[in-house]
C-alpha positions as CSV (number, residue, x, y, z in Angstrom):
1,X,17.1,-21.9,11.5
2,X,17.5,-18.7,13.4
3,X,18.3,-14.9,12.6
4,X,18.5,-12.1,14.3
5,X,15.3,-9.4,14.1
6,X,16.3,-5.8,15.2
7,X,13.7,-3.4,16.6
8,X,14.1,-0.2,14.5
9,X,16.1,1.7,15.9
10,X,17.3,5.4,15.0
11,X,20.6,5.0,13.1
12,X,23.0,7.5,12.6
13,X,23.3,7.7,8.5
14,X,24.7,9.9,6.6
15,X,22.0,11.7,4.2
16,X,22.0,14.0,1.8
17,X,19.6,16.8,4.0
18,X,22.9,16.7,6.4
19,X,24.5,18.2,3.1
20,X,21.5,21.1,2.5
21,X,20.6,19.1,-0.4
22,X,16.7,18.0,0.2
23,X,15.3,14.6,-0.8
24,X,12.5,14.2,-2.3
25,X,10.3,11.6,-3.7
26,X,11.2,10.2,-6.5
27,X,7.5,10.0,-8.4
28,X,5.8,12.9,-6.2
29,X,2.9,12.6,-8.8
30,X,1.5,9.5,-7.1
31,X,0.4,11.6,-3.9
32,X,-2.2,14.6,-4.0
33,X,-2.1,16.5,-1.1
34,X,-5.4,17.9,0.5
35,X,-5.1,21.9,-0.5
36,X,-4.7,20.8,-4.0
37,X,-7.4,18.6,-3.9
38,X,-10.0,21.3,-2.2
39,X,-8.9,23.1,-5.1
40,X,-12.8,22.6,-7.8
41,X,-10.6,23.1,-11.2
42,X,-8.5,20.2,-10.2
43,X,-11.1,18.5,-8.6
44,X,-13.5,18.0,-11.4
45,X,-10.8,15.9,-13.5
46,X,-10.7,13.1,-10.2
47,X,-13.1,10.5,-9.6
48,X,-12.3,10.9,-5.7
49,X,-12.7,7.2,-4.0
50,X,-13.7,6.9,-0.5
51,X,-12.3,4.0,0.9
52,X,-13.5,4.3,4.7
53,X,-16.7,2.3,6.0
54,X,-19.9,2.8,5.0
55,X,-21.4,5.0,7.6
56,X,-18.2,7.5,7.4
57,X,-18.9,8.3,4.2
58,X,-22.4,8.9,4.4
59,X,-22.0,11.0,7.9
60,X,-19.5,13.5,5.9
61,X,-17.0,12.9,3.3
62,X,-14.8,14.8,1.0
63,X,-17.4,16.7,-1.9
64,X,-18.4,14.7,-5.4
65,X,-16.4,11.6,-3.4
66,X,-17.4,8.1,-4.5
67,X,-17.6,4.9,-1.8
68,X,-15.9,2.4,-2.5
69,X,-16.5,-1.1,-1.1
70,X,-12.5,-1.7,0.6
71,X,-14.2,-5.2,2.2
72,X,-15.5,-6.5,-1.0
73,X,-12.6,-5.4,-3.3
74,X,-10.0,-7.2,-0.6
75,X,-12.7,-10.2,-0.5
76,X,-13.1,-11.5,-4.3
77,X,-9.2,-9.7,-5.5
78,X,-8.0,-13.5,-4.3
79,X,-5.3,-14.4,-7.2
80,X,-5.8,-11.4,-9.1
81,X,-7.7,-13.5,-12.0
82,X,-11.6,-13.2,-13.2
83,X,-10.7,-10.0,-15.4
84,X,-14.1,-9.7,-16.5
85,X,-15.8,-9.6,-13.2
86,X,-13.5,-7.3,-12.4
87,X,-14.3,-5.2,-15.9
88,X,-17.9,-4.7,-14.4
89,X,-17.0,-3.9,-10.6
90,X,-14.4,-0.9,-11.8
91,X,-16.5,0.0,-14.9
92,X,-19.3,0.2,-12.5
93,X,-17.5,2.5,-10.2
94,X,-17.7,5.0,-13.2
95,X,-13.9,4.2,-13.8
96,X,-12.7,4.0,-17.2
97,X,-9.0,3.1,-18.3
98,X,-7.9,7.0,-19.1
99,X,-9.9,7.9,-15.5
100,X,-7.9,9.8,-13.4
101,X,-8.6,8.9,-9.9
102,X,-7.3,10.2,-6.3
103,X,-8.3,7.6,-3.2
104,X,-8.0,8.6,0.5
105,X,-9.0,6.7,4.0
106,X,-9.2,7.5,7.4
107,X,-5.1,8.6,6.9
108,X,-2.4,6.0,8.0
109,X,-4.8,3.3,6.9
110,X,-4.2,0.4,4.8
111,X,-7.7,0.4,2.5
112,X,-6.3,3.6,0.5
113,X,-3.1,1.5,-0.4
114,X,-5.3,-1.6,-1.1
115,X,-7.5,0.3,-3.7
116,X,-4.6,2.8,-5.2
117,X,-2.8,-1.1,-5.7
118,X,-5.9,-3.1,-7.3
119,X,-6.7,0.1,-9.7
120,X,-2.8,-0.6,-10.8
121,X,-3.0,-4.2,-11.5
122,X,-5.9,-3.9,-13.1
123,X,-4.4,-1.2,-15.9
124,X,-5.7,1.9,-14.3
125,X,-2.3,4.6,-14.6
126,X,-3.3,7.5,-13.2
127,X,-4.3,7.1,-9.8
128,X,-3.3,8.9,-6.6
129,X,-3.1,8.9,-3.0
130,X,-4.5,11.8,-0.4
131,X,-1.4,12.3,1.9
132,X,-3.3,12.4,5.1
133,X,-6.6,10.7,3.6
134,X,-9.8,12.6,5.8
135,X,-7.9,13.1,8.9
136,X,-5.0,15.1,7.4
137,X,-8.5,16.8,5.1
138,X,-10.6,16.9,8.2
139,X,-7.2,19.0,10.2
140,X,-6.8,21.7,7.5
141,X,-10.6,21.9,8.1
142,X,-11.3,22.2,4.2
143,X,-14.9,22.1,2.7
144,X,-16.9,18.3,3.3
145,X,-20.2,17.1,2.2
146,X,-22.7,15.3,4.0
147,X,-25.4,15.3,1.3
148,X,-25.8,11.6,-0.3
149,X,-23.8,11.4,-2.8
150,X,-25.4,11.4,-6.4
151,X,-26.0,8.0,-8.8
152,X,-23.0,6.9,-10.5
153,X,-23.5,6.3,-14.0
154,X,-21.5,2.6,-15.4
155,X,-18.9,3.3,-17.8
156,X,-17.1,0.5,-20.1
157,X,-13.4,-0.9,-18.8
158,X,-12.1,-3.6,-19.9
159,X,-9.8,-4.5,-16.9
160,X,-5.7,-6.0,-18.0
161,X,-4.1,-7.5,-15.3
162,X,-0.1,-6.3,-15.0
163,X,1.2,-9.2,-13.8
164,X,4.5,-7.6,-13.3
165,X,2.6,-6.1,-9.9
166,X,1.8,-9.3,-8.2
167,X,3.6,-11.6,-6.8
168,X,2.8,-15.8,-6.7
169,X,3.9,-18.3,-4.3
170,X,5.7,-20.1,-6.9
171,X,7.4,-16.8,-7.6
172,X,8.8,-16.2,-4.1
173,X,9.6,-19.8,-3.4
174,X,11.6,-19.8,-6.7
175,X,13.3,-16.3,-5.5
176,X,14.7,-17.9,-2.4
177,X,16.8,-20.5,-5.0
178,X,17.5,-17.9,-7.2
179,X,18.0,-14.5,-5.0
180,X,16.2,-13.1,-7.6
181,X,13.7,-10.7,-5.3
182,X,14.0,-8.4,-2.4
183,X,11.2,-9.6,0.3
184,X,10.1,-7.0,2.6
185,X,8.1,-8.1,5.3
186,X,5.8,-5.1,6.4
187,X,4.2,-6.9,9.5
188,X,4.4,-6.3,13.1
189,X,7.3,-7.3,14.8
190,X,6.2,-9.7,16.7
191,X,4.3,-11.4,13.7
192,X,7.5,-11.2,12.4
193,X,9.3,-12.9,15.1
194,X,6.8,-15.6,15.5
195,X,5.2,-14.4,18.5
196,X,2.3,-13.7,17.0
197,X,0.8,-16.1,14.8
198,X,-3.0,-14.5,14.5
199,X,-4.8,-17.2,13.3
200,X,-2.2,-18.7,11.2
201,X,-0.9,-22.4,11.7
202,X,3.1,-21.2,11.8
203,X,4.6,-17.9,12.9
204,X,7.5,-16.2,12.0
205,X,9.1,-14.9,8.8
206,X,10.2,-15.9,5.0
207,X,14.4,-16.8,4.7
208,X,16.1,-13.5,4.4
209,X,13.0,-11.1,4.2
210,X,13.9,-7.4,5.0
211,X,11.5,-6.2,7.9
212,X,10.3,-2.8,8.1
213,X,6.9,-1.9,9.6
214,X,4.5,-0.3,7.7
215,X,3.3,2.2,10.8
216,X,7.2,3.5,10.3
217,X,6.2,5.3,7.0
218,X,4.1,7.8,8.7
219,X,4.1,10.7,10.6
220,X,1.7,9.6,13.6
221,X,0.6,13.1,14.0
222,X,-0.6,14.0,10.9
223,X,-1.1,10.8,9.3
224,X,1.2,11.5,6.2
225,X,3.8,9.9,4.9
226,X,7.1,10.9,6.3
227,X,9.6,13.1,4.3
228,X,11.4,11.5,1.8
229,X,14.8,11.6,3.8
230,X,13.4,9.9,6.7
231,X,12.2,7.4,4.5
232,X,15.3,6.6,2.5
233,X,16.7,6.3,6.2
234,X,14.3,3.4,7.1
235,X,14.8,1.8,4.0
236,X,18.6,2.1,4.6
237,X,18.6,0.6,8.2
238,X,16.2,-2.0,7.2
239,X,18.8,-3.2,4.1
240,X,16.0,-2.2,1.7
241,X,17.4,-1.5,-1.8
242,X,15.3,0.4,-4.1
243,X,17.0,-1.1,-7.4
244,X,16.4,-4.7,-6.3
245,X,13.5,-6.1,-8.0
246,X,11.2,-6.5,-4.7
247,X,8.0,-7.8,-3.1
248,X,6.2,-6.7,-0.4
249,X,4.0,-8.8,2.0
250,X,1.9,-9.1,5.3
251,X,-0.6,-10.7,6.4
252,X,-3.4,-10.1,3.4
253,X,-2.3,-7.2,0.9
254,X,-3.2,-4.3,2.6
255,X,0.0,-3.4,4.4
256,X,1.7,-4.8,2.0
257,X,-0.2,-2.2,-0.7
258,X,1.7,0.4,1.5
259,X,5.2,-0.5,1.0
260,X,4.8,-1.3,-2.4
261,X,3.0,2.8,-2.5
262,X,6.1,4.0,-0.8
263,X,8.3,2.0,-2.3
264,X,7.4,2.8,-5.8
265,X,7.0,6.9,-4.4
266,X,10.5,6.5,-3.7
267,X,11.6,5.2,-7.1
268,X,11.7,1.8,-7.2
269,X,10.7,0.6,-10.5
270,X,10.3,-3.4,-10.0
271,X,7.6,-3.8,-6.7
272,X,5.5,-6.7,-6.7
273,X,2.7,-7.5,-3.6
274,X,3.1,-10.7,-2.6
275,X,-0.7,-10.6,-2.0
276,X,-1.7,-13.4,-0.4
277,X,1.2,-13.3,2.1
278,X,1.2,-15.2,5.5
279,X,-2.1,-16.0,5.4
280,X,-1.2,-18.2,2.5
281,X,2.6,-19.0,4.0
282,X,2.1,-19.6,7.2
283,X,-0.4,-22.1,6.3
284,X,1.4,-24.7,4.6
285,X,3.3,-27.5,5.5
286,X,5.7,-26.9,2.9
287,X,7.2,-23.5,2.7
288,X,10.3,-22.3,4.7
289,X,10.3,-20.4,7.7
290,X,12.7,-18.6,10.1
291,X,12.0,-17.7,13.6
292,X,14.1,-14.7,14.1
293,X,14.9,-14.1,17.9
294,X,14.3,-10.1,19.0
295,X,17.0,-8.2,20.6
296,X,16.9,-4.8,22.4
């Protein structure tokens, strides 16, 4: 079976900004941006998360941040079950379930996404991303630390997976049948295509999926996301529809962590993270695929 996979292209939409009227996110509360966050009385109600590698964080980092372990956390997440392993890893983060938490990375990174995402699932409301993560921090040259960072003390969480967040292979196989989610594929385009397969046993895409890259999203020069109007523009060209009940995928979680972020930032409601993603679908014998062709 073949479709037809369009580069992204700048399309000439009508938008509300070409009216004056300015859009804006939809749930601006998920994002914190940096001057807020250098600000100490809002600081000190944020466990701050660190989600960069190891020696990053300990050669300078953001002040009272914690390090978090991105490789471990995307390591033993798997099928989003073993609730009370996962009880002890947050609890002993110093998370509880009425922390308030803000995460950052390096800025137009994945790992923030992938944390902001597992805190969800596992019943944690209030958390936040930088918009920017350390570069955007590092550019506005606010205050850093390079002091090691002090003991965290265990707190109690009892971790309650929201199922409503993830998405199953049963569940997506099922949606093809019954049209009854959005897929948006948040690969490369040529993973998309089929042209590359990384280390997976078939390339190419899931029936029907939406594509939109998840590099589109931000602003390469600052690392932010983009304004919401430019946004709802790429969700637009790629036939994304915020009221659709949706998942996201990629390859492993991360990217797709991102969409599901923006997706939700922009008001969608319904956004699962079809978590285990290629590397799960484009490993069996038994799941359908499309090789869309590119066109300029």
């Amino acid at each position: 079976m073949k479709t037809f996979c369009f580069a992204l292209v700048s399309c000439l939409l009508f938008s509300a900004s070409a009216t004056g009227e300015k859009v804006r996110y939809a749930r601006p509360h998920l994002l914190m941006e940096p001057e807020e966050l250098a600000r100490p009385e809002v600081a000190q109600h944020y466990v701050i998360l660190d989600a960069r590698n190891r020696e990053a964080f300990e050669a300078e980092h953001i002040p009272g941040a914690r390090w978090v372990d991105h490789d471990a956390w995307q390591s033993e997440f798997e099928d989003g079950k073993d609730p009370a392993a996962w009880s002890r890893r947050i609890g002993d983060s110093g998370i509880s379930s009425d922390s308030r938490v803000v995460v950052y990375d390096e800025g137009k990174d994945t790992y923030g996404a992938r944390i902001w995402w597992t805190l969800r699932y596992w019943g944690i409301e209030h958390v936040r991303l930088l918009n920017g993560g350390w570069h955007q921090w590092k550019s506005l040259q606010l205050p850093t630390n390079s002091e090691p960072s002090e003991a965290v003390s265990p707190v109690e969480f009892r971790a309650a997976p929201q199922s409503e967040r993830l998405a199953t292979l049963d569940q997506v196989l099922d949606s093809l049948e019954q049209d009854r989610l959005q897929i948006v594929d948040t690969r490369t385009e040529a993973e998309h295509c089929g042209i590359d397969q990384l280390e997976n046993q078939r390339g190419g895409a899931i029936p029907n999926a939406k594509h939109l890259e998840w590099t589109e999203l931000f602003d390469p020069e600052t690392k932010q996301l983009k304004e919401a109007a430019e946004i709802k523009r790429l969700l637009n060209a790629a036939g994304i529809d915020l009221e659709r009940p949706t998942a996201s995928h990629c390859q492993s979680g991360g990217r797709a962590a991102v969409m599901a972020f923006t997706l939700e930032l922009m008001g969608a409601r319904r956004v699962r993270n079809y978590y285990r993603g290629w590397s799960e679908w484009g490993n069996l014998e038994t799941t359908p695929i499309v090789v869309p062709t590119v066109t300029q």
